[in-house]
C-alpha positions in Angstrom: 0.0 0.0 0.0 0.8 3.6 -0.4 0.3 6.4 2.3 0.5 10.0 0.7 1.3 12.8 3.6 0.5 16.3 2.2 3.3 18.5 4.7 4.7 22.2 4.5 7.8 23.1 6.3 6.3 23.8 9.7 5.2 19.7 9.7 8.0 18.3 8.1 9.3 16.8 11.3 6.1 14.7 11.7 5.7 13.8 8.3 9.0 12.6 8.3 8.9 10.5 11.2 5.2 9.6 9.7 7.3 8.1 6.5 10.0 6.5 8.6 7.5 4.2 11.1 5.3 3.4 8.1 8.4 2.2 6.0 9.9 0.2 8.8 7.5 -1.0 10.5 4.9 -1.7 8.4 6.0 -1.9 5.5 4.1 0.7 3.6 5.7 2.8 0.5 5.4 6.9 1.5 5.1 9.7 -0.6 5.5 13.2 0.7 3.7 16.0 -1.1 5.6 19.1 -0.7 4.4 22.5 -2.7 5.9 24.0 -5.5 6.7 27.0 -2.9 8.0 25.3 -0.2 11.8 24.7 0.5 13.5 21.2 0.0 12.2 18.3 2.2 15.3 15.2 2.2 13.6 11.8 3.5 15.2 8.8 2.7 12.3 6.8 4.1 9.7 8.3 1.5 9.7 9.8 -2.3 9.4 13.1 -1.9 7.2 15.1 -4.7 6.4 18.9 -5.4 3.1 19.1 -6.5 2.1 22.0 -8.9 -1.6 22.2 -8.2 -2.9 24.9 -5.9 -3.9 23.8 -2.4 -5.8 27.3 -1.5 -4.6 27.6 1.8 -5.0 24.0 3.2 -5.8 21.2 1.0 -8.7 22.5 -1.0 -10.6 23.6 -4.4 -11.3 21.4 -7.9 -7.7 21.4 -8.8 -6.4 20.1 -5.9 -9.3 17.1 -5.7 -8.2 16.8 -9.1 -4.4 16.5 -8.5 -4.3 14.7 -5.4 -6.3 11.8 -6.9 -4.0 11.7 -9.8 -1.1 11.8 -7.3 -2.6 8.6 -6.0 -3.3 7.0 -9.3 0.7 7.7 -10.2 2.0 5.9 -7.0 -0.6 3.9 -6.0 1.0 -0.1 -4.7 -2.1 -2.6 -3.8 -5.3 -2.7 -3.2 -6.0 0.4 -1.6 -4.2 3.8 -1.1 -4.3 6.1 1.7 -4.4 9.9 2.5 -2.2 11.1 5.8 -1.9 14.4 7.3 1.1 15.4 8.8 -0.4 15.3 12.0 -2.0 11.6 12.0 -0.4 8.6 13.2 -1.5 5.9 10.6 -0.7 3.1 13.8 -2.4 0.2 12.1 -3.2 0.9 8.4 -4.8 -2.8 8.1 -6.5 -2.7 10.9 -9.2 -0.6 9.6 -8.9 -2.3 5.9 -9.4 -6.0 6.7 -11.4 -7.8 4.5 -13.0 -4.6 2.9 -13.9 -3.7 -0.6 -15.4 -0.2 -0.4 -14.8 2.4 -2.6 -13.8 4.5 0.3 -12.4 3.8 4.5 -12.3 6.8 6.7 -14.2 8.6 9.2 -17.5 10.4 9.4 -17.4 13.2 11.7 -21.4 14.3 13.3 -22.4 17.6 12.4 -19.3 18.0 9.6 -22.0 16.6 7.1 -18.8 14.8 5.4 -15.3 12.6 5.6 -12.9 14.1 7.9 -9.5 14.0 6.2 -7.0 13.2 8.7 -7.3 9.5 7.1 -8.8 7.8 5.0 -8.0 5.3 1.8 -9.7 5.3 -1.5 -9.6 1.7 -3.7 -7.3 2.2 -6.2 -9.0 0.2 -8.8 -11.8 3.3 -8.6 -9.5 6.4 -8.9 -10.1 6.7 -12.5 -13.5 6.8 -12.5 -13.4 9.4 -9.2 -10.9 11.6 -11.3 -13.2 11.8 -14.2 -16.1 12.6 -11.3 -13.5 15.4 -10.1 -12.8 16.8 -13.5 -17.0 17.5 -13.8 -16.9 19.4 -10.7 -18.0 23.1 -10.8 -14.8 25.5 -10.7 -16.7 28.3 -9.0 -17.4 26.0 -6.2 -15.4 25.8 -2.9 -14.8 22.2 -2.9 -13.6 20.7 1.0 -11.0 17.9 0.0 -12.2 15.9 2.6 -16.2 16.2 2.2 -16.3 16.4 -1.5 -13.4 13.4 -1.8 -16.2 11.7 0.3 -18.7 12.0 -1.6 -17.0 11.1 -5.0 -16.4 8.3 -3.5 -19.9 7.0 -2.7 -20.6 8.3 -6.5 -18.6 5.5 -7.6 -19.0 2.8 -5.2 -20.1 2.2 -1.7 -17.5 3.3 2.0 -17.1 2.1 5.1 -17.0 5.4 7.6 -16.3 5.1 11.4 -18.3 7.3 13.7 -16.8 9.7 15.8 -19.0 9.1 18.3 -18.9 5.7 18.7 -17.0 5.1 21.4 -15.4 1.8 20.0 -14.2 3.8 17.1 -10.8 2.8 15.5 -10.0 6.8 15.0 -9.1 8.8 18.1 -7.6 12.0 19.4 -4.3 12.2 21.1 -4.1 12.9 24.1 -1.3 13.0 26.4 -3.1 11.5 30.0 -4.5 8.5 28.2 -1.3 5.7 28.1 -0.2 5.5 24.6 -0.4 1.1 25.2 -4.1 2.0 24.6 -4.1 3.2 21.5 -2.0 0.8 19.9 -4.6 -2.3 21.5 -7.3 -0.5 20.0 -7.1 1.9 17.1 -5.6 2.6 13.9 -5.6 5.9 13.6 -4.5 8.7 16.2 -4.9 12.2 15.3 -2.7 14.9 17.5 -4.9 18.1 16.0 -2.2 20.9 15.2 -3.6 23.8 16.1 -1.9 27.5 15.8 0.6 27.7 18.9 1.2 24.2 19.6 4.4 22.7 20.4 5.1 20.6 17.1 8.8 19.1 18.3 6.6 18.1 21.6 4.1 16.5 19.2 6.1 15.2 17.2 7.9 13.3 20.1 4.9 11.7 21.4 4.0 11.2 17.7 7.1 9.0 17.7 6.7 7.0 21.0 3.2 6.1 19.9 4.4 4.2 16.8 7.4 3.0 18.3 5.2 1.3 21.5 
């Protein structure tokens, strides 16, 4: 399988150490998408690309949809490929993938109306026909990558979405009073929710002795 991290300098730490744990440890291939802006990003755990499309801002609009799923298409490896942000711990990427078939694996987040992008995977033998569904969407619309992603997805075929609030969920948030041996028994993906102001070499830290548990 492939994990693609989207990252900008601030995150390159975590996505780094992101590519490292899924390389050794699980034995995932990694792609980090850099901007064309942005300075060089050096990983020898991952290939390292600079996409061209605009992101407005933080991951969004028709041309990115558009790119990122062609960026999956171009390194895609097995059955299904993922979509990682810099700060999500993908623990267990077949945990939440056993035995499925769906178009789409990720989360459905109450009141969001849509995916939440922190992680999710999209089949790889329907990218095409979500691509030509992203290249019919309406320009002058601002399209969420993660909502809209979603809902390609179900165009074409049929997801698998954990809750957010059920309490048996494989997703979770990070948090520091809750022993990290917890989340490795019982979920797949942890999310440590940068936020403006927080300590991202303290993150990424506690990003790393969560994978390495």
């Amino acid at each position: 399988m492939t994990v693609i991290i989207y990252t900008y300098p601030p995150d390159y730490l975590m996505a780094g150490i992101s590519a490292r744990m899924l390389t050794e440890r699980q034995g995932l291939k990694v792609v980090l998408a850099i901007d064309q802006k942005d300075p060089p990003l050096a990983c020898e755990f991952a290939t390292v690309v600079r996409t061209t499309f605009s992101r407005q801002g933080n991951l969004n609009g028709k041309e990115f949809i558009q790119g990122h799923l062609r960026l999956m298409a171009d390194h895609a490896t097995g059955d299904y490929t993922w979509k990682l942000d810099s700060d999500t711990a993908l623990i267990n990427a077949r945990r939440l993938l056993s035995g499925r078939t769906e178009t789409v694996v990720g989360l459905w987040v109450k009141g969001m109306s849509g995916m939440n992008g922190c992680a999710y995977a999209l089949r790889t033998a329907d990218l095409p026909a979500m691509i030509e569904k992203a290249d019919a969407l309406d320009p002058a619309v601002y399209h969420m990558e993660d909502q809209t992603t979603g809902n390609l997805a179900m165009n074409v075929g049929s997801g698998h979405f954990e809750r957010w609030e059920n309490p048996s969920l494989l997703y979770d948030v990070y948090k520091s009073d809750i022993p990290i041996s917890r989340y490795r028994e019982h979920k797949a993906v942890v999310c440590f929710e940068v936020r403006h102001g927080s300590d991202r070499r303290q993150i990424a830290r506690d990003m790393k002795r969560l994978y390495q548990s």
